[in-house]
N, C-alpha and C positions, 0 to 999 in steps of 0.2 A: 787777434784772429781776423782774417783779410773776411769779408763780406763776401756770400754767393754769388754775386753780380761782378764784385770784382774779378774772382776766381773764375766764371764765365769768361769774361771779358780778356784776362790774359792769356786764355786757353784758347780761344778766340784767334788771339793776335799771333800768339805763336805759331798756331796750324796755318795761317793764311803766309806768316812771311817767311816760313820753311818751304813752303809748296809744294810741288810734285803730291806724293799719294797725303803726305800729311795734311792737305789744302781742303783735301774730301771727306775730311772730319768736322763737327763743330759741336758743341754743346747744343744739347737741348732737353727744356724740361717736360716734354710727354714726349716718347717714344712710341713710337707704329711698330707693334710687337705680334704680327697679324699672320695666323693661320695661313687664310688665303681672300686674296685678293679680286676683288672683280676686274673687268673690262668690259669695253664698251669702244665698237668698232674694229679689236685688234689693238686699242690703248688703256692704259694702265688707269685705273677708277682711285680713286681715295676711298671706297666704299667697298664693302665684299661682304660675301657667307659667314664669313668668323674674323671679324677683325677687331685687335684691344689698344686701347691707349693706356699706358703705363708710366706712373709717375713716381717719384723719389722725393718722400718726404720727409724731416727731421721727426720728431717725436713732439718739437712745439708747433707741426705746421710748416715751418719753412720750406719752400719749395726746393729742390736740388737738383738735379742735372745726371745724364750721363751722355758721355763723348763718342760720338757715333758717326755714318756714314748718315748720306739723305734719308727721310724717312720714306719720301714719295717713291723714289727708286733705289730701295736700299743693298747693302753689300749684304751676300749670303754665302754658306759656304753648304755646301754637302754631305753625310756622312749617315751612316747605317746605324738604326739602332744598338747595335753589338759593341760601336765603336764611341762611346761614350759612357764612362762611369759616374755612376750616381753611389752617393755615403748612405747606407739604409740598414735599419735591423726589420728583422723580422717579428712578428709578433712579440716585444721585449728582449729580443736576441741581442747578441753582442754588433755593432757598426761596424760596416765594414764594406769597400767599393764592390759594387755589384754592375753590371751592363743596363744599360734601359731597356733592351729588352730583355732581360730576366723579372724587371721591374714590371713591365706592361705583362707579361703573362700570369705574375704572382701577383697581379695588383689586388686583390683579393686578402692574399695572407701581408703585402707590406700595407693597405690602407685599413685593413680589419678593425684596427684603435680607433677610426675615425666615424666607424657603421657600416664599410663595405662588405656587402657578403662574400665567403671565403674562398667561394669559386670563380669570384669577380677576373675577366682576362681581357684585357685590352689591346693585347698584340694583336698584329693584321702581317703575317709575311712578307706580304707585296708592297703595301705601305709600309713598311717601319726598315724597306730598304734605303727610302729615302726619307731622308729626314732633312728639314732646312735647320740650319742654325748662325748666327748672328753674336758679332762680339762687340762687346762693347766697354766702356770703362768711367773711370769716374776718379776726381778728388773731391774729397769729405772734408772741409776747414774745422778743423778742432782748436781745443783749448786743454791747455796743460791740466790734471785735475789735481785732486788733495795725492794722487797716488802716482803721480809724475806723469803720468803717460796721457797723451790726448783721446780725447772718443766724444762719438757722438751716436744718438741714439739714433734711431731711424726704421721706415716701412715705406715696401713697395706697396704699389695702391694701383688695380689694373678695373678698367671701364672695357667692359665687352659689351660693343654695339648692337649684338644679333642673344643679348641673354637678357629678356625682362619677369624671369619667375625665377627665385632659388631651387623651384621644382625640377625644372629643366634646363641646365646649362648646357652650353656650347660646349663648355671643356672642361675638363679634371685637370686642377692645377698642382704642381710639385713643386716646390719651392726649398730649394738646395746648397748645401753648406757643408763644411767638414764636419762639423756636428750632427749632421742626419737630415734626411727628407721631410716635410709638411705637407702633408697630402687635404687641400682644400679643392674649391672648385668657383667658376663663374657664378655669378646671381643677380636678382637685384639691383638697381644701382653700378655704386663702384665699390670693390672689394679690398681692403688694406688685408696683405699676403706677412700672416705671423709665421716664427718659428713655433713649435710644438714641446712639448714634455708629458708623460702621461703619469699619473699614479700608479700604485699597484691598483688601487679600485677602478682603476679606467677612467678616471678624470681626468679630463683633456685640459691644459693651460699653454694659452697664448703668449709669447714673448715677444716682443718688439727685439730689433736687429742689434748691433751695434758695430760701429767701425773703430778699433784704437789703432793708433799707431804703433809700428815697431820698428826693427832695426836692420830691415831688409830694405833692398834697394826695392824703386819702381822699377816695374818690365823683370818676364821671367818667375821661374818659380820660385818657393820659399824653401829650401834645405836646412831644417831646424836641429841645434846640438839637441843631444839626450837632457842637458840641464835645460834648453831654451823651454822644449817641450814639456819635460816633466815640472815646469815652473808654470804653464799658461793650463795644463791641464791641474793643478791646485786650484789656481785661481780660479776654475770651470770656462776656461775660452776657449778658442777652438785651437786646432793645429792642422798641420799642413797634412792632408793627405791626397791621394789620386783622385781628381775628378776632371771630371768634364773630359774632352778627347786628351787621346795618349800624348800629347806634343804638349800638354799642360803640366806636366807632372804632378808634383807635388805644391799644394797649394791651399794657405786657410786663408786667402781672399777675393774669394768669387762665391757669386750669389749668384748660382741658376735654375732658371723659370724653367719647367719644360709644360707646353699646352697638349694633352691627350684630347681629342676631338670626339664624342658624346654622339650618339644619334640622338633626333630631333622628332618629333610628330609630324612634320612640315610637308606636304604633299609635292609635286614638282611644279613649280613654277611658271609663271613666262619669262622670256627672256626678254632685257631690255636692247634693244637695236644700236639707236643713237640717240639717248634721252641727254639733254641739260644735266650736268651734277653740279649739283649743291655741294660746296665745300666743308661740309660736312667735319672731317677729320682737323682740317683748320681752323678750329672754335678752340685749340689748344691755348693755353695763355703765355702769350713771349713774355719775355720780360722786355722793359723797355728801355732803352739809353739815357742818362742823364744830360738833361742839357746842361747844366752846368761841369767848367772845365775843374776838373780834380788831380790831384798830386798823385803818379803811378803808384799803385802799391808796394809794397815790400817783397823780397822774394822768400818762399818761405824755407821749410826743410817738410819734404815730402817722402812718406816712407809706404810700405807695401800696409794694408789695413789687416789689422784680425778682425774677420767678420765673423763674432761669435751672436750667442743668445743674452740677450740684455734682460732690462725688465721686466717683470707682469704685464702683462696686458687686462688678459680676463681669463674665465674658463670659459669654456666653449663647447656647444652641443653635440656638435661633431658635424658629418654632411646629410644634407636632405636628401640625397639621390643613396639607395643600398644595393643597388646590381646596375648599374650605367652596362650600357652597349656602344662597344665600340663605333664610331661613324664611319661606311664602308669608302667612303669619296676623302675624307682630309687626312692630308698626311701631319706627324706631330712636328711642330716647331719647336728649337730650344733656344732661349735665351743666355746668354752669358754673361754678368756685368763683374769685369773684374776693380777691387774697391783699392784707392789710397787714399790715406790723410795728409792735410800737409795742415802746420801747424805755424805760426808768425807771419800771413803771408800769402804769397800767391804762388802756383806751381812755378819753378825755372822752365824756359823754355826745351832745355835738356830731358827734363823730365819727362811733359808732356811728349818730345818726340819716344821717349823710351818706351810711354804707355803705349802710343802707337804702333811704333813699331813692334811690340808685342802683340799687337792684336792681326796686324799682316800677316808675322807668320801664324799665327795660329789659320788664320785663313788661309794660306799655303799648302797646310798640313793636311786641309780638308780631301775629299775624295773630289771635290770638285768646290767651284768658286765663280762668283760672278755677279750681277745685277737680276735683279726681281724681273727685268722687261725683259732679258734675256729668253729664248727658247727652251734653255736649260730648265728653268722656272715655271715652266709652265704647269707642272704637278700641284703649284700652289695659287694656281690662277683660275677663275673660269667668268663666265659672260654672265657679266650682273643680271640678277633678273628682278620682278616688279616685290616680290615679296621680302626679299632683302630689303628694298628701300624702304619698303612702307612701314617693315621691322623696325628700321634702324632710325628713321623718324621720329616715331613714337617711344621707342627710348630717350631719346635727347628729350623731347618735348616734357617726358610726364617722369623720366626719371635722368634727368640731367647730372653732371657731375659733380661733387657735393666740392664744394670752398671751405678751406680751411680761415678761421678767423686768427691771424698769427696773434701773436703774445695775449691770447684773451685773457689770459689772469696776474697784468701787469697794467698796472692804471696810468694813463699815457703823462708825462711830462710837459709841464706848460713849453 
């Protein structure tokens, strides 16, 4: 199995010596996965009203990556609540794709398992016409197991600058899969985002992620036989079905985030003019280049990932917040990260362009498309003000973002 840095590194090389739209892609491991954004002047802040850094981590720690546009001025595309399906039951109902906006007005009867009250509705008409959303993608290095197929475990882990009490989040997060929605939320710290399962008694159990490899290509959907399917659903992993926008089809390798944005206590602010910013969002951790020259890696075999429900995690209390109110000013952002494994190796250059290319048209499809600085964007922009900063300070400072200690229960070799 090729090393994350490796795999960084060839994914790296391939987007830069393809060029054109592939060149405005790169690896990176925290993602600016942000509501909205401030300004200061009429230019773009690293700082804002609800903004998250989101990371991809292994199950031992390992940090991991997804392949995306800049984060400073990133690609977004447009589309309307209605125009994006989410895998959801209802109160222990059968799964099955539903609209996010039928999701935000029943948020009530679909987070009920979690402690929301039943009349909980988070739709906004005028906001939930637009919605931003953002693709992005990823290769997972696995290793073959006792059962032939590679996997690796894994959890998104997301740092919201403007949430420092579990009492009052920024946002109600979804976290989405062909196996169904996890309805959590901002807090504290930084939040690692489980899949769900509930008992009949309403015990709530967290599972960590998993990516195996299969036998679809990268780029495009999964079209699975009756046997492919009726084989992965024994084993309990996922399978392909309709999510995320229409132009996605069918599909069990994407993992999407969507942020529903919370009212706050916070009275109105000042605005800031033209203050100095502290680079703030750039405390993220690069990885960094080996000086030593090394032997390119191998190319691997990269296939589309089933991202099902892996192991236990914990059980869980469920959320602090039991009737949120919608915020009348942010509109909801979605994430998309769609998964592959590749397994002896580093991705082929072929690959990665395919990933790509899959995620352009997706951005194509949108109702619109373009850059954050753009005027189009500006529903998710507005003029930093003092209370922001002083928020998002004091988060970093008294609640920083936690470090994973890799291999901590393997005692290091002379």
């Amino acid at each position: 199995m090729a090393s994350v840095d490796a795999t960084m590194k060839a994914i790296n090389e391939a987007c830069r010596s393809k060029g054109g739209h592939y060149a405005t892609y790169s690896c990176k491991v925290v993602s600016w996965d942000d509501v909205s954004r401030g300004t200061v002047g009429g230019s773009l802040s690293c700082w804002g009203a609800n903004i998250t850094d989101t990371y991809l981590k292994s199950k031992t720690g390992q940090r991991l990556f997804t392949v995306r546009s800049d984060n400073w001025n990133e690609k977004l595309g447009v589309v309307s609540a209605d125009e994006v399906a989410v895998v959801a039951s209802r109160a222990g109902g059968p799964l099955q794709p539903v609209t996010l906006r039928s999701v935000l007005q029943q948020m009530g009867t679909y987070g009920s398992y979690a402690g929301l009250e039943g009349q909980t509705d988070l739709s906004n008409t005028a906001l939930d016409a637009q919605c931003s959303i953002r693709f992005q993608t990823t290769f997972i290095p696995v290793e073959k197991s006792s059962d032939g197929r590679g996997k690796l475990e894994f959890a998104t882990e997301a740092y919201n600058y403007n949430t420092t009490s579990d009492s009052d989040p920024r946002n109600l997060v979804l976290l989405c899969t062909s196996q169904g929605m996890a309805v959590q939320q901002d807090g504290r710290g930084s939040k690692k985002l489980f899949h769900h399962a509930v008992e009949g008694n309403g015990k709530i159990h967290r599972y960590w992620l998993e990516a195996e490899e299969s036998l679809h290509k990268v780029g495009g959907e999964q079209r699975e036989s009756d046997q492919e399917r009726a084989e992965a659903l024994a084993r309990g992993k996922a399978t392909s079905s309709v999510i995320g926008i229409r132009a996605m089809g069918q599909r069990f390798n994407v993992l999407m985030t969507i942020q529903a944005c919370m009212e706050d206590d916070l009275d109105d602010c000042m605005e800031l003019a033209s203050a100095p910013q502290p680079q703030l969002q750039s405390l993220q951790l690069m990885s960094r280049s080996s000086a030593r020259r090394s032997a390119p890696a191998p190319k691997g075999l990269s296939s589309a990932a089933r991202v099902s429900r892996g192991t236990e995690h914990d059980v869980w209390k469920g959320l602090s917040i039991k009737s949120p109110q919608r915020n009348g000013a942010e509109h909801v952002t979605v994430t998309v990260v769609i998964y592959n494994a590749v397994r002896g190796g580093v991705p082929t250059p072929d690959d990665v362009a395919a990933a790509i290319d899959d995620l352009e048209g997706l951005y194509r499809a949108c109702s619109d498309t373009g850059r954050l600085a753009d005027t189009k964007f500006d529903f998710m922009k507005e003029q930093l003000k003092v209370d922001d900063m002083i928020d998002i300070t004091a988060k970093v400072a008294f609640q920083p973002p936690v470090v994973d200690v890799l291999q901590h229960d393997v005692f290091p070799a002379a």
